[in-house]
Structures are given as structure tokens and as C-alpha cells.
C-alpha distance (Angstrom), angle and dihedral (degrees) to the residues before:
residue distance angle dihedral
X1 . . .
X2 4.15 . .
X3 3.67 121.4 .
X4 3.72 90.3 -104.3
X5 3.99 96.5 54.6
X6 3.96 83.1 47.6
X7 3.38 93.4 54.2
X8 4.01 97.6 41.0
X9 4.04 88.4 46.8
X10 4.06 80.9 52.0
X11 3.37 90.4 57.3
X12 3.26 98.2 54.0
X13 2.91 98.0 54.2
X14 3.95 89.3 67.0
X15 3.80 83.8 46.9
X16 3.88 87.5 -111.0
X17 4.05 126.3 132.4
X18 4.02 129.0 -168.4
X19 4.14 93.7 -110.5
X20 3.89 91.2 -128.0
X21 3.99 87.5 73.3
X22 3.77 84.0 61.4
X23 3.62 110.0 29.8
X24 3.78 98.2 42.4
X25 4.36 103.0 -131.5
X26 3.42 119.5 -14.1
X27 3.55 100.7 177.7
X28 3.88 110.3 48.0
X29 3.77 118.6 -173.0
X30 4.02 87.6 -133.2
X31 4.18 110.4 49.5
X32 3.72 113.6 -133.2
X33 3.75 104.3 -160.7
X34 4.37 115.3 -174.4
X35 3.85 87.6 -152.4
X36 3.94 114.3 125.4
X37 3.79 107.1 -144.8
X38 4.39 101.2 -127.2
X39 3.53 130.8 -165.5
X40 4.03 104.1 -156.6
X41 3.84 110.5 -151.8
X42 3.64 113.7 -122.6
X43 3.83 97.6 -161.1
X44 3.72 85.5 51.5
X45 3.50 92.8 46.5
X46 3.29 103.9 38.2
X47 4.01 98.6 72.7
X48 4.24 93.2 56.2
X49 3.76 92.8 42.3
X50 3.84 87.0 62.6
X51 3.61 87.8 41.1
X52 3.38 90.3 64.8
X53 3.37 108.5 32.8
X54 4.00 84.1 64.4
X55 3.86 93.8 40.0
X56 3.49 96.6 56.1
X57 4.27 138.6 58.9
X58 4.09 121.7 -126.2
X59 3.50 81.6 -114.0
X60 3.68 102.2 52.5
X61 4.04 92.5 43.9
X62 4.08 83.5 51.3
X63 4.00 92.5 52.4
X64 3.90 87.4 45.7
X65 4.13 91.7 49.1
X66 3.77 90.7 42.1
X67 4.07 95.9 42.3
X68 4.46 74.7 47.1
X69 3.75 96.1 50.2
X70 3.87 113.0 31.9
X71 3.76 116.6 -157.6
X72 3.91 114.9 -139.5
């Protein structure tokens, strides 16, 4: 047996695995990101964001941010 399949079979034995066995490579040498770059209009925006920054209360616009954003 190498060192390595020593090692593996040692850990094992503490029912412990090196992640990469599992999960393939985690760390390519080339990133390959799912994000789609966006460029948000801000004359198309503009008219709902006023919208609803008249159709809705501080407090309502906090709920919808915190429900949004948990804490914890």
C-alpha cells in the first residue's frame, strides 16, 4: 500500500473522508462563476421605484427587507 491509501484507509477508520473524494474539485484553477453580468435601466426603473416608495409605509418596506434578509 502507498502512503496515501494508508492514510485514506486511516481515515476511515475515524469515519472521515478528504471532501474532494465526494464533491468532485472544489478548487478549479479556472473559476466558473453562474452570475449573468446586468445592466438595470434607470429610466425604466425609475418610474416603479417611486411607485413604491409612495405605495408603501417605512414599516412595511422594513418587514419586506427583514422577511428578505433574515438575521440569525
Amino acid at each position: 500500500m502507498t502512503t496515501d491509501e494508508l492514510a485514506y484507509k486511516a481515515l476511515e477508520g475515524l469515519g472521515a473522508a478528504p471532501l474532494r473524494r465526494f464533491h468532485g474539485n472544489l478548487f478549479p484553477a479556472e473559476p466558473k462563476s453562474r452570475a449573468v453580468p446586468y445592466r438595470w435601466s434607470r429610466q425604466e426603473l425609475r418610474p416603479h421605484l417611486l411607485h413604491f416608495s409612495r405605495a408603501l409605509s417605512l414599516e412595511e418596506a422594513e418587514r419586506a427587507l427583514a422577511r428578505s434578509h433574515p438575521r440569525g
